[in-house]
Gaussian input, Z-matrix of N, CA and C with variables (Angstrom, degrees):
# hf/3-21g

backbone

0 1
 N
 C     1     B1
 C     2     B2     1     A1
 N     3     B3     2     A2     1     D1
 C     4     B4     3     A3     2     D2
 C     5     B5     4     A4     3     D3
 N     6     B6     5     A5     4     D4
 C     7     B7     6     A6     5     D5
 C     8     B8     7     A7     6     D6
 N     9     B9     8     A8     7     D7
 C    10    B10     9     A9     8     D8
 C    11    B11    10    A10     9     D9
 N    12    B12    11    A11    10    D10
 C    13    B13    12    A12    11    D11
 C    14    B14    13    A13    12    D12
 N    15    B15    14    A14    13    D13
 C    16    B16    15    A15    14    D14
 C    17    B17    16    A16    15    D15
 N    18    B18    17    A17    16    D16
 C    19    B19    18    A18    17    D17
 C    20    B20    19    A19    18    D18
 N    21    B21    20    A20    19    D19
 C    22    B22    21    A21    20    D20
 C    23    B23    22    A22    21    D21
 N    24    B24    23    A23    22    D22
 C    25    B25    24    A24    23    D23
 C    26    B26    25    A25    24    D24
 N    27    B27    26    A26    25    D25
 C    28    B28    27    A27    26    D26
 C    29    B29    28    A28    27    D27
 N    30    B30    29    A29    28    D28
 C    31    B31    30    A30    29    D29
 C    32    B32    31    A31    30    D30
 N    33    B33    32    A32    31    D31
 C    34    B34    33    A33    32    D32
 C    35    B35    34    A34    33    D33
 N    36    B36    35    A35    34    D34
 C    37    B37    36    A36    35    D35
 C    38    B38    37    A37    36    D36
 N    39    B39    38    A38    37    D37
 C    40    B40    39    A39    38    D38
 C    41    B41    40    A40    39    D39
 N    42    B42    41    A41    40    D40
 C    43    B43    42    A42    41    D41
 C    44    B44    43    A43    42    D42
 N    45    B45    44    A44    43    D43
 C    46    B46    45    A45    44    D44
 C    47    B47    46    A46    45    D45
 N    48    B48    47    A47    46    D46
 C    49    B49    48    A48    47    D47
 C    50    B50    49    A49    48    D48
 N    51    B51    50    A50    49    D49
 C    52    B52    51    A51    50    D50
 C    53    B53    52    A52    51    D51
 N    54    B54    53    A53    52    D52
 C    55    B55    54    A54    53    D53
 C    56    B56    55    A55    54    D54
 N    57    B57    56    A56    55    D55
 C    58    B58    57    A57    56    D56
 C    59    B59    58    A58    57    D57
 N    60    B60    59    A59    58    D58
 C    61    B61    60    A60    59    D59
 C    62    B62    61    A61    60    D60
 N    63    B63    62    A62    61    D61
 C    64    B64    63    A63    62    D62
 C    65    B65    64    A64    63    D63
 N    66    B66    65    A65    64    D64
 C    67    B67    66    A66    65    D65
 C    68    B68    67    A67    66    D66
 N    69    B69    68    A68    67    D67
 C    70    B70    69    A69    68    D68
 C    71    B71    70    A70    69    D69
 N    72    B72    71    A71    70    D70
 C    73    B73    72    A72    71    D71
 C    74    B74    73    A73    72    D72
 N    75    B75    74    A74    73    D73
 C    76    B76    75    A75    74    D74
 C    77    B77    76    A76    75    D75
 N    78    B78    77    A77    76    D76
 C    79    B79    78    A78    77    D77
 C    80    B80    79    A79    78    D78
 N    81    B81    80    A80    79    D79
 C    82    B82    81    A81    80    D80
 C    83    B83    82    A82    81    D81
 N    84    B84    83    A83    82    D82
 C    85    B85    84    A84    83    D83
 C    86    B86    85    A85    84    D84
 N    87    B87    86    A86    85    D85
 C    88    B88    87    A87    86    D86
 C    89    B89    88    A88    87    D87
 N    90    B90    89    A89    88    D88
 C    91    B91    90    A90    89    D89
 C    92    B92    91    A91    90    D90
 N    93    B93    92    A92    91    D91
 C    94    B94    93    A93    92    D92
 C    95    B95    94    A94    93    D93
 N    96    B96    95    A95    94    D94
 C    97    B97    96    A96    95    D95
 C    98    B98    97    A97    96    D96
 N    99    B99    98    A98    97    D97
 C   100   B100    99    A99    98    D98
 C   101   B101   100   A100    99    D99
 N   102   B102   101   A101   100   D100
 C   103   B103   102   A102   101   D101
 C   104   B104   103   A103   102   D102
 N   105   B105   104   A104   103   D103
 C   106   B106   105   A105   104   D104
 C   107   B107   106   A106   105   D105
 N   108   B108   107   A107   106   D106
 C   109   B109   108   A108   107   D107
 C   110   B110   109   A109   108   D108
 N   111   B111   110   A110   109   D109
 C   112   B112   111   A111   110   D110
 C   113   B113   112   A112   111   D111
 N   114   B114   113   A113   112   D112
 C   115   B115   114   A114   113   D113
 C   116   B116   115   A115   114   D114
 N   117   B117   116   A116   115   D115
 C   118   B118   117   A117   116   D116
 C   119   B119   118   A118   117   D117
 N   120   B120   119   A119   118   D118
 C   121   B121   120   A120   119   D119
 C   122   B122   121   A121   120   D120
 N   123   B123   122   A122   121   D121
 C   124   B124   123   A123   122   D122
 C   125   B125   124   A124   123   D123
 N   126   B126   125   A125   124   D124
 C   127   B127   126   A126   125   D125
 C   128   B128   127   A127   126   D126
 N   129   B129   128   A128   127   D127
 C   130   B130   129   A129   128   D128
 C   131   B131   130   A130   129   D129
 N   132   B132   131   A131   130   D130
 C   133   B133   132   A132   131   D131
 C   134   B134   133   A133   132   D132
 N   135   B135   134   A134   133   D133
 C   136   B136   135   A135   134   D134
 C   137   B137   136   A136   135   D135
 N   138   B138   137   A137   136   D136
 C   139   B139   138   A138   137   D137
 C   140   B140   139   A139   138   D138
 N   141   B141   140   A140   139   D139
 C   142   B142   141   A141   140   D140
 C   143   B143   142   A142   141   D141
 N   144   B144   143   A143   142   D142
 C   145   B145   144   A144   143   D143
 C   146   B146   145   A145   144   D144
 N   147   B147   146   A146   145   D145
 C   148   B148   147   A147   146   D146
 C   149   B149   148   A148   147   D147
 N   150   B150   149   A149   148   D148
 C   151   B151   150   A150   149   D149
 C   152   B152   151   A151   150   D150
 N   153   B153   152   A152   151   D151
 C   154   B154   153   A153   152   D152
 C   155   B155   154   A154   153   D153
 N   156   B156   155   A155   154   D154
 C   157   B157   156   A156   155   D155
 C   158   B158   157   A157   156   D156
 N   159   B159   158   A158   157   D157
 C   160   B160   159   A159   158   D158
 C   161   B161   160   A160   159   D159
 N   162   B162   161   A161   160   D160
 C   163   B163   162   A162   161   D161
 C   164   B164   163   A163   162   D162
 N   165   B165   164   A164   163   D163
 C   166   B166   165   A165   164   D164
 C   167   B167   166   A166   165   D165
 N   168   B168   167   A167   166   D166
 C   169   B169   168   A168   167   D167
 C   170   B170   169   A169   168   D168
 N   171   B171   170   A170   169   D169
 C   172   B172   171   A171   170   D170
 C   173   B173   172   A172   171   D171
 N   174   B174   173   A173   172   D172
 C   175   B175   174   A174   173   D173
 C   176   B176   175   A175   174   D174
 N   177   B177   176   A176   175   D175
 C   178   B178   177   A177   176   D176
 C   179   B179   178   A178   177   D177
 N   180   B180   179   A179   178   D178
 C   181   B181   180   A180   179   D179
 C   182   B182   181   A181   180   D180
 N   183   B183   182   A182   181   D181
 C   184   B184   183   A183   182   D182
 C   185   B185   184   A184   183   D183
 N   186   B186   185   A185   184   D184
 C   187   B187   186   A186   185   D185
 C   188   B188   187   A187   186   D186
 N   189   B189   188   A188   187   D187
 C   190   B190   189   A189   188   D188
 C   191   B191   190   A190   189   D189
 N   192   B192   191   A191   190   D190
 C   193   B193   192   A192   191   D191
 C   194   B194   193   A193   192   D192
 N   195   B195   194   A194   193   D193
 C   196   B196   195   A195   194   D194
 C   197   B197   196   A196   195   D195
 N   198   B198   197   A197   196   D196
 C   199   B199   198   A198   197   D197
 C   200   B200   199   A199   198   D198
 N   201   B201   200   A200   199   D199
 C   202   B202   201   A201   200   D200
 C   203   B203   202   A202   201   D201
 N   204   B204   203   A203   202   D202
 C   205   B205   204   A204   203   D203
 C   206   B206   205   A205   204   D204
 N   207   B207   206   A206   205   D205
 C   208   B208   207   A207   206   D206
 C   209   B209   208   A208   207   D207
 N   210   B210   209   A209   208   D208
 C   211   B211   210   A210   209   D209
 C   212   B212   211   A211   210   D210
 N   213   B213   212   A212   211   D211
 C   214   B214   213   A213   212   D212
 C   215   B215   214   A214   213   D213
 N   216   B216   215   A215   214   D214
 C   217   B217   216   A216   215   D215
 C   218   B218   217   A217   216   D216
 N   219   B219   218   A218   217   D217
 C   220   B220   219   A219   218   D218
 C   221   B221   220   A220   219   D219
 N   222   B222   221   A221   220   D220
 C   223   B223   222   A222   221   D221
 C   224   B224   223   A223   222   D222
 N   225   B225   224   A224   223   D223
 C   226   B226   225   A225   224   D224
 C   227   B227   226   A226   225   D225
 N   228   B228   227   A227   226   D226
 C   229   B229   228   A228   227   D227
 C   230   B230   229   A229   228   D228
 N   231   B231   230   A230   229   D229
 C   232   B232   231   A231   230   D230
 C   233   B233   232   A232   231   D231
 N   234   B234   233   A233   232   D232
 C   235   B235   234   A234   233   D233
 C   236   B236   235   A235   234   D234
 N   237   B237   236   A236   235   D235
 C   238   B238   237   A237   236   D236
 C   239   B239   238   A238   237   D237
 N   240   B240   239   A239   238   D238
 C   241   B241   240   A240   239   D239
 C   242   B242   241   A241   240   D240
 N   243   B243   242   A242   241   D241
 C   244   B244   243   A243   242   D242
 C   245   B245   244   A244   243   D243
 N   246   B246   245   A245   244   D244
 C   247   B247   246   A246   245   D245
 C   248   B248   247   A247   246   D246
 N   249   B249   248   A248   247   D247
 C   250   B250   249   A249   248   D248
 C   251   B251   250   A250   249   D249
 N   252   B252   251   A251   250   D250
 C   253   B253   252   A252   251   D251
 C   254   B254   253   A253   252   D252
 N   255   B255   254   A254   253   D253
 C   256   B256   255   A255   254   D254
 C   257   B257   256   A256   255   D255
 N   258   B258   257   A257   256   D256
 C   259   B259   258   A258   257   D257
 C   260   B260   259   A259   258   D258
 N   261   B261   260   A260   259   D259
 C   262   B262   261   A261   260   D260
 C   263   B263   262   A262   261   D261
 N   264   B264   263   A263   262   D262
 C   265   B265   264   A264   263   D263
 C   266   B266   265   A265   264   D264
 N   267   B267   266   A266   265   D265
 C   268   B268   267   A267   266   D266
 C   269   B269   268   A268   267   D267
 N   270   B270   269   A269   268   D268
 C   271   B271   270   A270   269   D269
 C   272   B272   271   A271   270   D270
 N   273   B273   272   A272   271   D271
 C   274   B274   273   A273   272   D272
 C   275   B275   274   A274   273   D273
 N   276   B276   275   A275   274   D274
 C   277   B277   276   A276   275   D275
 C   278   B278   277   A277   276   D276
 N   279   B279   278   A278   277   D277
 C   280   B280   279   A279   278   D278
 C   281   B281   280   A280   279   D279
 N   282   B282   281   A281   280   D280
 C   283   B283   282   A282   281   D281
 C   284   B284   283   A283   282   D282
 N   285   B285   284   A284   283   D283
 C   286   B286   285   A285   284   D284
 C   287   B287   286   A286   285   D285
 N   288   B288   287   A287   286   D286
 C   289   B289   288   A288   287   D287
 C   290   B290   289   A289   288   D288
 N   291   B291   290   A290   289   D289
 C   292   B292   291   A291   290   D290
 C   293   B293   292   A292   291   D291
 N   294   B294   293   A293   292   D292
 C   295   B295   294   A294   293   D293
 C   296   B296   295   A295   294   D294
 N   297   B297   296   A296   295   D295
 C   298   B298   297   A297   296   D296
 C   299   B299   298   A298   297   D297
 N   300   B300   299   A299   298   D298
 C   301   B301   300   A300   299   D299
 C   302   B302   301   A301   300   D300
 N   303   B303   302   A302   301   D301
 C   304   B304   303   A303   302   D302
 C   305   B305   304   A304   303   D303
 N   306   B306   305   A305   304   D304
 C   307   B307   306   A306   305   D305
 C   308   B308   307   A307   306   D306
 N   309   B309   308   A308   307   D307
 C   310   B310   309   A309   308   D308
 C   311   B311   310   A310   309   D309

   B1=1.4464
   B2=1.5264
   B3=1.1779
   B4=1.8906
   B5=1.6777
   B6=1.0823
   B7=2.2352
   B8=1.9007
   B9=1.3142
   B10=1.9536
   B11=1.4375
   B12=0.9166
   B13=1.9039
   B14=1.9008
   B15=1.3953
   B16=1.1462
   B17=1.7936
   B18=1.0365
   B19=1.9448
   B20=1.6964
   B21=1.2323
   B22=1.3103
   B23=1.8621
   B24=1.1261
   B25=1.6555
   B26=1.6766
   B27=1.2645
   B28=1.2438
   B29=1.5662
   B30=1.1300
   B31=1.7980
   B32=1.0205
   B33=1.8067
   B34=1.5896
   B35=1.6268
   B36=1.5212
   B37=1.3916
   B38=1.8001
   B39=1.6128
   B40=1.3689
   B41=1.6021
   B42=1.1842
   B43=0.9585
   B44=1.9398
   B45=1.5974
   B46=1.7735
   B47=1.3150
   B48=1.3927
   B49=1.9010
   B50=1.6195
   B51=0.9169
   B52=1.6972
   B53=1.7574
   B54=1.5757
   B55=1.7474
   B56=1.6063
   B57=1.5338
   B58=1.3777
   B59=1.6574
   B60=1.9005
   B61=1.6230
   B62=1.6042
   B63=1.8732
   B64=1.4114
   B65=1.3340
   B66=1.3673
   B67=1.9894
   B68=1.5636
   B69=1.4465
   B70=1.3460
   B71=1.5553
   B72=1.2456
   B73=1.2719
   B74=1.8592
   B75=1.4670
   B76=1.5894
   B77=1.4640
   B78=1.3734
   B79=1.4899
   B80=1.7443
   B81=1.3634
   B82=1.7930
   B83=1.3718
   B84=1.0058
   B85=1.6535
   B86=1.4710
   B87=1.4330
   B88=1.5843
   B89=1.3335
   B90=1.3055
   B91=1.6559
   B92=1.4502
   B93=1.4000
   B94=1.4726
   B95=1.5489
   B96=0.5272
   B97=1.7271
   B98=1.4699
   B99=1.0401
   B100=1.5711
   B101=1.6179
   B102=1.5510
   B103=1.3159
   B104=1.9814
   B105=1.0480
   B106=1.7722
   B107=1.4854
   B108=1.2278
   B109=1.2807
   B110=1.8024
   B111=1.4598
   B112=1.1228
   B113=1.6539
   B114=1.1906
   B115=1.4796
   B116=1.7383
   B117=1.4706
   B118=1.5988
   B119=1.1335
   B120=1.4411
   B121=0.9679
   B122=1.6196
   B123=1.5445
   B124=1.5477
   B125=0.9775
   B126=1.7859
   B127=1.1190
   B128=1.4955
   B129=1.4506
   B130=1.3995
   B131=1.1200
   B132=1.3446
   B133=2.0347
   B134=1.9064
   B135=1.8435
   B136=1.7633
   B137=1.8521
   B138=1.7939
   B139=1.4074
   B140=1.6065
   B141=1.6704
   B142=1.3588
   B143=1.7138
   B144=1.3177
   B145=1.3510
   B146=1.7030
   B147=1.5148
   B148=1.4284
   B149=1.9520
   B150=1.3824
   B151=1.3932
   B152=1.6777
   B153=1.6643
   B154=1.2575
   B155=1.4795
   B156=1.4155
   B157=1.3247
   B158=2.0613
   B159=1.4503
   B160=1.0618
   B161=1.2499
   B162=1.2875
   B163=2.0509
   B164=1.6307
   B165=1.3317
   B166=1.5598
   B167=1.5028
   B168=1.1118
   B169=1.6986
   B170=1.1077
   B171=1.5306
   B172=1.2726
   B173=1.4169
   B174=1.3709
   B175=1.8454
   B176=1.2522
   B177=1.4062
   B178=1.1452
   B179=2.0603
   B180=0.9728
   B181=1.5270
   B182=1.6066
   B183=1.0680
   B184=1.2113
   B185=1.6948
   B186=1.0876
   B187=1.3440
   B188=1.5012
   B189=0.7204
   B190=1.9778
   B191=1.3373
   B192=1.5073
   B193=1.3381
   B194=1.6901
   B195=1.1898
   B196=1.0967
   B197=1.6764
   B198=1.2420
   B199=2.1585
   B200=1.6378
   B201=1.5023
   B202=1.2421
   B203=1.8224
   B204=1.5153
   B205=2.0955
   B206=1.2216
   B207=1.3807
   B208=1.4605
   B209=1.3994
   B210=1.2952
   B211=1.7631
   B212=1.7502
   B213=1.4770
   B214=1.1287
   B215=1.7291
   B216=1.3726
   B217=1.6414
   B218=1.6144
   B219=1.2774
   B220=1.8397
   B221=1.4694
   B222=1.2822
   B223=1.4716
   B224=1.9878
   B225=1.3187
   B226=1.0934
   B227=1.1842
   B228=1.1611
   B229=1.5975
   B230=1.5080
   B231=1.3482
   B232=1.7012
   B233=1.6867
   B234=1.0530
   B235=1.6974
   B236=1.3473
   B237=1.7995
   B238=1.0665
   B239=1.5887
   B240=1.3923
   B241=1.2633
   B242=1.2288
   B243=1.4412
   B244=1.4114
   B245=1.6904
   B246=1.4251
   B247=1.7257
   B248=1.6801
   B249=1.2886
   B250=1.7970
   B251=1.3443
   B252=1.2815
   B253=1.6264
   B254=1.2285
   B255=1.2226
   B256=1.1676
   B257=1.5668
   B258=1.2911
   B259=1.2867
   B260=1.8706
   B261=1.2443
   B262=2.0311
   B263=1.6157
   B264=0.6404
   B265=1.3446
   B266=1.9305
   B267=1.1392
   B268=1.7552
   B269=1.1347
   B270=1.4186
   B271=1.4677
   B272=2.1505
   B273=1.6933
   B274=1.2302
   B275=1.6592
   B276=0.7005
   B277=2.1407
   B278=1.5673
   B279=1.1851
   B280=1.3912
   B281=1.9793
   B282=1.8354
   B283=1.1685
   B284=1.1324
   B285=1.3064
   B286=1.4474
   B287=1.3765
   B288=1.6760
   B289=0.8254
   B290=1.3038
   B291=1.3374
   B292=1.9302
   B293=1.8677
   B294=1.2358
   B295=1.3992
   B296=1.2428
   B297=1.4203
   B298=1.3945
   B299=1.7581
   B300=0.8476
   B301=1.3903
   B302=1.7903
   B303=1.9377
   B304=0.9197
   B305=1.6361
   B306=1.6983
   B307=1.6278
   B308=1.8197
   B309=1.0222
   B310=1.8364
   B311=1.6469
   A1=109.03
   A2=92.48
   A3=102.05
   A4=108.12
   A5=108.81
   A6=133.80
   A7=97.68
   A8=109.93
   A9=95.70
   A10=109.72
   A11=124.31
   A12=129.69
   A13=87.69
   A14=143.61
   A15=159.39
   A16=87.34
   A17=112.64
   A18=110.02
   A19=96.13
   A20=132.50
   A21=153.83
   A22=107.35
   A23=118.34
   A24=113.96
   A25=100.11
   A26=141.92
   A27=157.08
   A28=130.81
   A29=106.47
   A30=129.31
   A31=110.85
   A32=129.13
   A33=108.45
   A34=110.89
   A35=95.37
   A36=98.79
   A37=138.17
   A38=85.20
   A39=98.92
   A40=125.28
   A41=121.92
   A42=141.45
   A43=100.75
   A44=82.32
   A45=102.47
   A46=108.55
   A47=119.48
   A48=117.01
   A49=95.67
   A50=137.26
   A51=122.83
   A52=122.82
   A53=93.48
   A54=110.96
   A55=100.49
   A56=112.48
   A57=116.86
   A58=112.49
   A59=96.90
   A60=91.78
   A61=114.70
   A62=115.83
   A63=120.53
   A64=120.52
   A65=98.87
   A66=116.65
   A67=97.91
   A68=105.01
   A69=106.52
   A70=124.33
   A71=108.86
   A72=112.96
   A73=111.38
   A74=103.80
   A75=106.89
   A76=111.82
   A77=107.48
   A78=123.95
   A79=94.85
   A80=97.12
   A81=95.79
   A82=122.04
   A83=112.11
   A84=113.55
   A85=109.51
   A86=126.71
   A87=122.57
   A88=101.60
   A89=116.00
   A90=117.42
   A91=106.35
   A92=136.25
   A93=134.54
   A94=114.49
   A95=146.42
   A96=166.27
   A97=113.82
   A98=113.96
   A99=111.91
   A100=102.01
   A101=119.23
   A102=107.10
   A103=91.70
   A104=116.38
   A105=129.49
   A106=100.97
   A107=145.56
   A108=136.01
   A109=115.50
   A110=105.40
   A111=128.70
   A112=103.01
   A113=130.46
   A114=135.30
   A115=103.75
   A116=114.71
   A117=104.42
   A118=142.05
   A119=131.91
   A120=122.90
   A121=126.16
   A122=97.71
   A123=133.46
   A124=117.37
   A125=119.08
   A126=115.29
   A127=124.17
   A128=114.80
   A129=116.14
   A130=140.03
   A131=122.84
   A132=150.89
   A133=88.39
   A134=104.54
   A135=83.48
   A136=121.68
   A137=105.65
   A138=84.30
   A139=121.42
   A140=109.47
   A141=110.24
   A142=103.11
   A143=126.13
   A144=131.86
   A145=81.63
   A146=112.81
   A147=114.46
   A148=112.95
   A149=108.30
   A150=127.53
   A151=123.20
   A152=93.08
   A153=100.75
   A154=133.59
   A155=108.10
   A156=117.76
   A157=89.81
   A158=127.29
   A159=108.81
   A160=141.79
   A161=96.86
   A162=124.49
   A163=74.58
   A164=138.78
   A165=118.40
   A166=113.73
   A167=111.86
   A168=115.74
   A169=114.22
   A170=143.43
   A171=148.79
   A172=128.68
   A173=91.81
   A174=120.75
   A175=106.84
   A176=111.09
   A177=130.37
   A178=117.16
   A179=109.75
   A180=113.40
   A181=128.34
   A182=155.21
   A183=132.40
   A184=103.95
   A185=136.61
   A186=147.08
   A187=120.03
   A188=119.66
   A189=115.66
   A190=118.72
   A191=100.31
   A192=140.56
   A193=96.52
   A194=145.73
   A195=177.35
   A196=115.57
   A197=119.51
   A198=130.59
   A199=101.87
   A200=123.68
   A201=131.70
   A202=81.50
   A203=93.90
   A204=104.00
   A205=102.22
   A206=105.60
   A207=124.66
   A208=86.83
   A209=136.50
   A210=112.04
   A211=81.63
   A212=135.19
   A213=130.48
   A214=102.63
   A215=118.69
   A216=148.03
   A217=116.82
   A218=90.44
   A219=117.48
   A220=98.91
   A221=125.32
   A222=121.58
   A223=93.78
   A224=106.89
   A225=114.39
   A226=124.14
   A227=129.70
   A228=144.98
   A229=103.00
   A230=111.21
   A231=129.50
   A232=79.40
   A233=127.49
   A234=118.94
   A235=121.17
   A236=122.39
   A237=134.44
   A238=96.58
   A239=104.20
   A240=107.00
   A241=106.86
   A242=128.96
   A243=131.44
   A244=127.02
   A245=117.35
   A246=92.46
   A247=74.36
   A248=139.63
   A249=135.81
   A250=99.19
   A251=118.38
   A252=129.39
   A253=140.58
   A254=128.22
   A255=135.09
   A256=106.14
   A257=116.31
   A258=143.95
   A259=108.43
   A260=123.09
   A261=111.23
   A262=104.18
   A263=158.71
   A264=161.66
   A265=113.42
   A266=100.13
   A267=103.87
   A268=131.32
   A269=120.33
   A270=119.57
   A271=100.17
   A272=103.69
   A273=100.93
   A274=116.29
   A275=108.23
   A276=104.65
   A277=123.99
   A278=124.38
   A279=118.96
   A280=104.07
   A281=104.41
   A282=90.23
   A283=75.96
   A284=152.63
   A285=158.06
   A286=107.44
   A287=135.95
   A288=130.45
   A289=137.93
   A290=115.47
   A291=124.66
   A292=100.52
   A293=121.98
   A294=96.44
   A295=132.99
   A296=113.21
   A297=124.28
   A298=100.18
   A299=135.36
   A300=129.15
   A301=99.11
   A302=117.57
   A303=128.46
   A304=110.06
   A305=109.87
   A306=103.83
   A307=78.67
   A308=126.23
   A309=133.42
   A310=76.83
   D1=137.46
   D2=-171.55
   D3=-108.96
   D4=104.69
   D5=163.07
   D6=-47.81
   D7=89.01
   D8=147.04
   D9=-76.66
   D10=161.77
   D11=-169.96
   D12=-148.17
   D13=129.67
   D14=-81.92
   D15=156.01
   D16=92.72
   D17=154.50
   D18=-135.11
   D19=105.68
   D20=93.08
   D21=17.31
   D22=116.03
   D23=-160.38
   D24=-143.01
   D25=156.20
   D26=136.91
   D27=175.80
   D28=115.08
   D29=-135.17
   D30=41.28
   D31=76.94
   D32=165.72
   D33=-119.07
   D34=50.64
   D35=172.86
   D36=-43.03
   D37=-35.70
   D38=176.99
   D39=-74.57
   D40=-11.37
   D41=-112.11
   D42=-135.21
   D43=-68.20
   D44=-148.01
   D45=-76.19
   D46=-7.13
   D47=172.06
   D48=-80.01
   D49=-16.74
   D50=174.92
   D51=-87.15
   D52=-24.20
   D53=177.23
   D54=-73.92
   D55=-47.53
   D56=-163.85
   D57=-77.24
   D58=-42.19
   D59=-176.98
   D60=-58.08
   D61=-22.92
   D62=-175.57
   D63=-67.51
   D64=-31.84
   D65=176.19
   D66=-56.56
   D67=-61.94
   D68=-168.88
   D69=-65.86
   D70=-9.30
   D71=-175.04
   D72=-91.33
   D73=-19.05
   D74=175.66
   D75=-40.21
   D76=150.91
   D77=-172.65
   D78=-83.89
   D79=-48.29
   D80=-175.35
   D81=-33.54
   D82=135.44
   D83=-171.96
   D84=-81.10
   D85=-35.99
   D86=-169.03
   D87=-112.53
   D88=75.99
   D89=169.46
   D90=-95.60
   D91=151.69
   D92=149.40
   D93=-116.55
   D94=122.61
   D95=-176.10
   D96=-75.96
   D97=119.78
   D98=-177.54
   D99=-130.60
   D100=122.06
   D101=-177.39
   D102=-115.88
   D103=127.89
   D104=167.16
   D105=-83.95
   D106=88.59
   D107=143.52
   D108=-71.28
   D109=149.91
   D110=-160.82
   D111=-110.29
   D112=21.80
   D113=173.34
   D114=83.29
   D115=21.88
   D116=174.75
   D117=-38.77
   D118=140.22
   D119=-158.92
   D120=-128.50
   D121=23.83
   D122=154.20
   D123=-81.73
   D124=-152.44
   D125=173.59
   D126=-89.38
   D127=-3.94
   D128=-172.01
   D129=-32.76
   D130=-35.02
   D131=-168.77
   D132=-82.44
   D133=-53.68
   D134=178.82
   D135=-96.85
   D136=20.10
   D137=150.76
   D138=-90.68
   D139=-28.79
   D140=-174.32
   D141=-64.28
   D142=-18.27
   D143=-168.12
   D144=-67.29
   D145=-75.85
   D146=-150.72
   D147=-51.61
   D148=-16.81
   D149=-178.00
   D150=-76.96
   D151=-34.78
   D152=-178.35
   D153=-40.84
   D154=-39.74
   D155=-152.32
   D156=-95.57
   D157=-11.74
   D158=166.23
   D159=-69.87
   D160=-6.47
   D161=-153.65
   D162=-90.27
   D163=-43.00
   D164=-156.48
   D165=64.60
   D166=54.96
   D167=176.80
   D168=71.26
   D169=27.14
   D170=-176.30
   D171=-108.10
   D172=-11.52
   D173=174.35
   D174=-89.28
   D175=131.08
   D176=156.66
   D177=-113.56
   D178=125.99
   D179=-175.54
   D180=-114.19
   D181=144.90
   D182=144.38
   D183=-144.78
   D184=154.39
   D185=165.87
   D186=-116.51
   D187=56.01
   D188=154.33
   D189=-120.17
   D190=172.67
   D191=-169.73
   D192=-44.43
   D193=105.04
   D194=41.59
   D195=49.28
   D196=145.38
   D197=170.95
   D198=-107.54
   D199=21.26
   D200=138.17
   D201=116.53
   D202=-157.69
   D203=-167.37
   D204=-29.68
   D205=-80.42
   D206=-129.42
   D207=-77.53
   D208=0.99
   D209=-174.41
   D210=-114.87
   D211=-9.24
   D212=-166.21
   D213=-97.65
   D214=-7.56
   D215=175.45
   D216=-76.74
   D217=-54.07
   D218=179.30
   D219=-70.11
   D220=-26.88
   D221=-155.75
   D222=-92.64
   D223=-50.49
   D224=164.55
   D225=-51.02
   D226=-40.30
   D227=171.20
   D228=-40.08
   D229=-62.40
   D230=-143.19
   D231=-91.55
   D232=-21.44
   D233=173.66
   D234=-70.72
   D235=-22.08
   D236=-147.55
   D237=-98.87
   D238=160.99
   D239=-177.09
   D240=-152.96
   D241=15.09
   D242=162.30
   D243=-85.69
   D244=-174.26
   D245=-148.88
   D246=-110.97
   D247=-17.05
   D248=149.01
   D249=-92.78
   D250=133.49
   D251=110.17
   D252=-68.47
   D253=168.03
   D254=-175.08
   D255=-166.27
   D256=161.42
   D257=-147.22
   D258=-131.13
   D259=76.39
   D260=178.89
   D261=-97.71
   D262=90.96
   D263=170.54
   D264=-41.95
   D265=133.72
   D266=-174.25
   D267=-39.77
   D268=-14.04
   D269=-176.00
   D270=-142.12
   D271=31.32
   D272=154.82
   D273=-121.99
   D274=157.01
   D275=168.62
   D276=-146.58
   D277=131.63
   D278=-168.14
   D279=-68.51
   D280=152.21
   D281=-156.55
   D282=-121.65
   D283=81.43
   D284=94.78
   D285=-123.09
   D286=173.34
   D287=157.57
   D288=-103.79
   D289=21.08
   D290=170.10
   D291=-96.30
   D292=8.57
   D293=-174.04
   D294=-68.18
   D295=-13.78
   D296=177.97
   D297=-101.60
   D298=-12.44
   D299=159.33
   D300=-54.81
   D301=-63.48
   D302=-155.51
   D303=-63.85
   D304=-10.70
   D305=-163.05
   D306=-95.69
   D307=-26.83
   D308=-148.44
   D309=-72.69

């Protein structure tokens, strides 16, 4: 069974190395990562840059001009290709790492 994971992004510089390091830290073995950026104009585009290469092909990215969440959600949706999704939002992160084992 294949985890989509859904974080919704624009300026969450402050934020998004604690949402992302938590994704990455899951025990679950079949996660895919989907980050929706919204054209930020912080640093956001080069933390997911510096992150990329840990996921091992599990990242999915895009950054443009967006009709705000919920159409920046849908976009992520239609990217996903796992048999759960899920939804972490930019400035939350799971604070153990079995929780997505525990929802599976």
């Amino acid at each position: 069974m294949k985890v989509s994971l859904i974080t919704v992004t624009f300026n969450s510089g402050m934020t998004l190395r604690d949402t992302i390091q938590s994704v990455l830290s899951q025990s679950f073995p079949d996660i895919e990562y989907i980050l929706v950026d919204g054209l930020s104009q912080d640093r956001t585009i080069k933390i997911v840059k510096e992150y990329e290469p840990l996921f091992q092909n599990r990242l999915k990215w895009v950054s443009e001009k967006d009709s705000g969440l919920y159409d920046a959600m849908n976009k992520g949706i239609r990217m996903a290709t796992g048999d759960i999704i899920g939804i972490i939002n930019s400035d939350d992160f799971y604070f153990r790492n079995d929780v997505i084992t525990k929802i599976v």
